[in-house]
N, C-alpha and C positions, 0 to 999 in steps of 0.2 A: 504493500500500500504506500508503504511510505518513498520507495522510487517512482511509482505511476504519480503522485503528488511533485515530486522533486522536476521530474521528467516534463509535466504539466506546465508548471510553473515557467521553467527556461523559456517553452516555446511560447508561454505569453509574453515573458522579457524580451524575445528576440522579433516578436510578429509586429514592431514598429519598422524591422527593416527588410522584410520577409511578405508584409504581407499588404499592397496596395498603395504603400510609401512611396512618392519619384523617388529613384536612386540618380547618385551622380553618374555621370559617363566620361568617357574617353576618348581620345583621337590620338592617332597620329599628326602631328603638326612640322611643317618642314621650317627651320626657322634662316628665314634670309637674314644677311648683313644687317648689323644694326649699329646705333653709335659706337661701338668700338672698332670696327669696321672703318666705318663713314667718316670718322671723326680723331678718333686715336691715332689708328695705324696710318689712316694719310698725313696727318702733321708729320709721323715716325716717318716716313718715308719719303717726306718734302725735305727732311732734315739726312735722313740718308742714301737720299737717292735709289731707295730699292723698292719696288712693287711687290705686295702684299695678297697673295692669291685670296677672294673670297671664297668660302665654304658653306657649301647647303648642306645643313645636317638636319635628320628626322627624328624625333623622339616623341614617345609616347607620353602623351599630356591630358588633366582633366578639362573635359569641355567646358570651358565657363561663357560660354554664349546664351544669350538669354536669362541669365542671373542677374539680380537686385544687387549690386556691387556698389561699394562705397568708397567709389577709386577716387575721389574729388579733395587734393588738402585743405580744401576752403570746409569740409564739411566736419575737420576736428578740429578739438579744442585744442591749443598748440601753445608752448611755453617758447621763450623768445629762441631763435636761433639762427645764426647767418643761414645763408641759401646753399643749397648741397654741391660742395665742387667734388671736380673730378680725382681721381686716385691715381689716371693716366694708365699704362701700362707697367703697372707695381702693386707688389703685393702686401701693401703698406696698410688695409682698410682698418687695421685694428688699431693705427693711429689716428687716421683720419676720423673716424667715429669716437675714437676717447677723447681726441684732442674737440670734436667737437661739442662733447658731452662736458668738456672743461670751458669753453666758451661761453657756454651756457649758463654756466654756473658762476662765472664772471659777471654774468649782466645780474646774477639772481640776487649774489652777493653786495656787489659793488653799484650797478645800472651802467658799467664800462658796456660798450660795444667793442672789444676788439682782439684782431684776427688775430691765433694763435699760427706760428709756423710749423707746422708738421715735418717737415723733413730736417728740422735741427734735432729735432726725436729721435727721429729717423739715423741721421747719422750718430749718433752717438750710442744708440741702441746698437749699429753695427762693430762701433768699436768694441762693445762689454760684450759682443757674443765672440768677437776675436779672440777678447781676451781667452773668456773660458775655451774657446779652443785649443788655445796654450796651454792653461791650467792642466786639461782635463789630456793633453798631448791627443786630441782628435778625435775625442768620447765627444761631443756636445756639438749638437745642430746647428750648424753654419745656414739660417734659410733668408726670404725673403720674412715668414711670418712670424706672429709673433699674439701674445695679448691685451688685453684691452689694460692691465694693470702695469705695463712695461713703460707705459708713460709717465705713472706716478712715480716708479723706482728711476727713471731717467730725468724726472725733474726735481728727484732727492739728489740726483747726484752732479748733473750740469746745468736746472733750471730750466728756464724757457724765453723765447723772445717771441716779437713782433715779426708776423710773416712779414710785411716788411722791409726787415733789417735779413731774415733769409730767405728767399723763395726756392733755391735748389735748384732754379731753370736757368740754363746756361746755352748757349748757342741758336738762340733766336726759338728754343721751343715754346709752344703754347701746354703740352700734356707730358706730363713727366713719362718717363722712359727706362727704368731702372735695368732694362733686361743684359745690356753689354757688362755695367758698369758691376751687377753681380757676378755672372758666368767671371770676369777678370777675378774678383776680389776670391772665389771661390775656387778658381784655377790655382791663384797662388797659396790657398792655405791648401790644397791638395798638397803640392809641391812641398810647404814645409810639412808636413807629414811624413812623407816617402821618406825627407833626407835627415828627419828628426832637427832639424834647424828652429828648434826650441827658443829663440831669444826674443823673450816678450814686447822688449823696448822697439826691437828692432820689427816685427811683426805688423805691432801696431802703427808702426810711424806709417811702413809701406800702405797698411790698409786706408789709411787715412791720406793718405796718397793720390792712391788708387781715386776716393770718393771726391775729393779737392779738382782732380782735374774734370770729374763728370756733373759736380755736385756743385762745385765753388767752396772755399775756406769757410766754416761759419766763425761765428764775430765773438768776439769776446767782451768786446760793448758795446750797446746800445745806446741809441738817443731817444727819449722820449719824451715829451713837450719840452725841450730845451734841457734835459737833465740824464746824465747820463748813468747809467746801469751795467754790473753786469748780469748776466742771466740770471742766476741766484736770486739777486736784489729785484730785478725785474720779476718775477714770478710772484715774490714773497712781497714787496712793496708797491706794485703795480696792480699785479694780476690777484693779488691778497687770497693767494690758493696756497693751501696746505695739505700737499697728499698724504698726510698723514693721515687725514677726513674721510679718505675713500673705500670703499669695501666692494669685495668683489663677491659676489652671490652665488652660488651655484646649487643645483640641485642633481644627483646620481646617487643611485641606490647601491653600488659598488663601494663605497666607503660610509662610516658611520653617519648617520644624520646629529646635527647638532655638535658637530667637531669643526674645526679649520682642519681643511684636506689637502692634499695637492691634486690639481685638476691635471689629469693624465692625457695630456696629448700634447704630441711633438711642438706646438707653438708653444707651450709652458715647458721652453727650450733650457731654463733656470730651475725647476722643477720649485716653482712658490708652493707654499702648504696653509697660502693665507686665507684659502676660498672657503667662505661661510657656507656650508652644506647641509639644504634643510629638505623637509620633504615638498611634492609639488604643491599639493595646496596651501601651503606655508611659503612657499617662494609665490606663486600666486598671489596671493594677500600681497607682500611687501611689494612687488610688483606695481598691483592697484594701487596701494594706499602713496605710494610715490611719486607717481604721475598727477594724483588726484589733490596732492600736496603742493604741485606748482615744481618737482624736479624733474631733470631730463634722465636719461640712463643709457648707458654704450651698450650694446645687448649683442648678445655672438652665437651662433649656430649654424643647421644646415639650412643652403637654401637651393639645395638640389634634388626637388621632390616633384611628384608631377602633380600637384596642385599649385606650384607656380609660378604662376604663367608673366611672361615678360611681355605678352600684347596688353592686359592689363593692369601687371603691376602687382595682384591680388596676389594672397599668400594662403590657401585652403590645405582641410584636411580631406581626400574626397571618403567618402564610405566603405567604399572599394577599397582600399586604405586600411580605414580604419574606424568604423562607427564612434560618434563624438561620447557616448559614452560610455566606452570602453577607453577614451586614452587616462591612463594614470601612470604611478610610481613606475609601475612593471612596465607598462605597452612603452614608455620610454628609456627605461634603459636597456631591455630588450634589443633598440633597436641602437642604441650605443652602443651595445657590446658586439653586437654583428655587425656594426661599422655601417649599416645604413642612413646613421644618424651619424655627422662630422665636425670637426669643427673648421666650417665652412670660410666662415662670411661675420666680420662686427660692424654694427650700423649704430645709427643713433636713433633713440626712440624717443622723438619730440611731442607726441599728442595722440589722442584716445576720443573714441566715441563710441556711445553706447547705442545697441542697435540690434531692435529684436528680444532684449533681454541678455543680448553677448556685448563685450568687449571688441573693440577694431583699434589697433595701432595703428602711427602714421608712421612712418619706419625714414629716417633720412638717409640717403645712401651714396658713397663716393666710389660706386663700380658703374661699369658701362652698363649692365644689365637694368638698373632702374631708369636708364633717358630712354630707351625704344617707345618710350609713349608723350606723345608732344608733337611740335611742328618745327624742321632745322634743327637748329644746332641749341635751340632752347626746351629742352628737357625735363620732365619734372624733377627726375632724380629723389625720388620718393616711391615707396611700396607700401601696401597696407595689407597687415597682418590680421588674422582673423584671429582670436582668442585660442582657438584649437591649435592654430597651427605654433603660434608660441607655446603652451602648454607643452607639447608632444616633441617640438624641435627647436626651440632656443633654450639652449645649455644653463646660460648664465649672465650676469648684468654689472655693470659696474655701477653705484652711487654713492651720493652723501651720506654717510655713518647715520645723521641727523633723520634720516627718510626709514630707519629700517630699525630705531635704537630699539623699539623693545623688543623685537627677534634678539636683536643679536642680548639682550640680557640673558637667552634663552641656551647661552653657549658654556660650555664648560672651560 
């Protein structure tokens, strides 16, 4: 009796998706050239004279034609934040979204508007992975990526300035370009490996070398309304950020809940063990109550799913997938540990709306995947996230300590 009861029951839980419900659908979709195409690679190739073959590639994607979609950023509520620039051809978005998650946080703080430089991050973040590959004699990932928290340890240690004072663009480009000036930088730490030419002074000078001639010198003082700085001073007196303030959130059932962990993937190339790890409707929560507090959040996952889609922008979970409610604890790490969940992609997550009785993010983004919807070369560079699809595939978030303090009371 009591399986024919057990048995009974399932298929009335399951008969919302089973039995006269629209289900999502799919297609194959052939996806043409798009801004990074159009825009990217022809600047790279105005600069190095070489033509860029276009590729039509097919993939299986959910149909979102005819869907009530709320792709429009006029239609959330949005806390202050510059306009999304491009990341160019570099795999830098984890600064690009921190630093702009730190902008933000300048206006929140101060009511300052002003542009942080991302590629002073950038270069100096390449020196400390040098190092450690010194340190570690060739244990430790030389890559282009990295995390959303490598900003805050890079401006504990060289500060920060006014894009500005560095923009990193040298030779009449419009879109950064990182792809020679790594394969070099990373050719030569092969080389000292093979011949064990261990001399760290000597190492890093060349690395920095290396990045001077493709990157330009960065500055060691600034000028700001007539008063000069150095990076340190500017960060701390200027931009009156203290990364000390910032925490980085994560939720995976792989390590205990309610500990600081180390988030285990090759861009936590340092291996930090500072990620607050709670469960998903506990990261949910602080999530919500963050945004709804007036903060922004750098937010990093995958965003290689076939719900979404780059003709609108929209970010789903389809059925087919994964029924909305079945995603939890398990259906997510699940798909971390089988690697179909990655760590992708960090964006900025500047605004929210509520819709239907769900949550919608406004997702800001400095990859070429978010401009394919627009007119020319002016782009939204914005995606909107449906509540599910965060849920089940954004890892983790960086914010104000201030946004999340009674969780984190909740830590040992």
């Amino acid at each position: 009796m009591k399986n024919i009861f057990v048995s009974v029951l399932a298929l009335l839980l399951a008969a919302p998706f089973v039995m006269g419900q629209p289900r999502d659908k799919a297609t194959f979709k052939e996806y043409k050239p798009g801004y990074y195409q159009n825009f990217i690679l022809k600047d790279i190739s105005q600069v190095k004279k070489k033509q860029h073959p276009k590729k039509m590639v097919k993939m299986f994607l959910m149909d979102q034609l005819g869907l009530n979609l709320p792709n429009d950023p006029a239609l959330y509520k949005t806390q202050w934040h510059f306009s999304p620039v491009s990341q160019g051809n570099t795999g830098t978005c984890w600064c690009f979204s921190t630093t702009s998650m730190y902008e933000s946080e300048v206006y929140r703080l101060t009511s300052q508007k002003i542009k942080i430089s991302e590629m002073f991050t950038v270069y100096w973040e390449y020196v400390e992975k040098a190092r450690r590959y010194v340190r570690e004699r060739g244990n430790s990932l030389f890559s282009e990526g990295s995390e959303g928290n490598a900003v805050a340890r890079i401006f504990k240690m060289y500060g920060a300035v006014p894009e500005e004072a560095y923009t990193g663009l040298i030779g009449g480009r419009k879109f950064y370009d990182h792809s020679d000036m790594y394969k070099e930088m990373n050719t030569y730490l092969k080389s000292v490996k093979e011949t064990n030419a261990w001399n760290e002074e000597e190492v890093l000078a060349t690395i920095r070398n290396i990045m001077n001639h493709y990157m330009g010198t960065p500055p060691e003082l600034v000028t700001w309304k007539g008063k000069n700085y150095t990076p340190k001073q500017f960060l701390k007196e200027v931009l009156k950020i203290n990364p000390e303030d910032y925490v980085e959130i994560l939720s995976y059932e792989q390590e205990p809940f309610w500990e600081q962990v180390e988030y285990k993937v090759p861009d936590n190339w340092w291996h930090s063990k500072e990620y607050y790890n709670m469960p998903l409707d506990d990261f949910m929560k602080a999530l919500h109550n963050a945004i709804r507090k007036g903060y922004t959040v750098s937010i990093g996952g995958d965003v290689s799913e076939a719900g979404f889609s780059r003709e609108t922008n929209v970010a789903l979970i389809p059925d087919f997938d994964i029924p909305s409610a079945y995603i939890n604890d398990d259906a997510r790490q699940f798909r971390f540990s089988n690697h179909t969940t990655t760590d992708d992609h960090g964006m900025h997550l500047v605004g929210y709306l509520q819709k239907d009785g769900n949550y919608w993010y406004l997702i800001k983004d400095s990859s070429s995947g978010s401009r394919n919807v627009g007119e020319g070369d002016k782009k939204f560079g914005y995606y909107f996230f449906s509540e599910d699809y965060v849920k089940l595939k954004m890892m983790g978030f960086t914010v104000h300590k201030d946004a999340v303090k009674d969780l984190l009371k909740k830590f040992k």
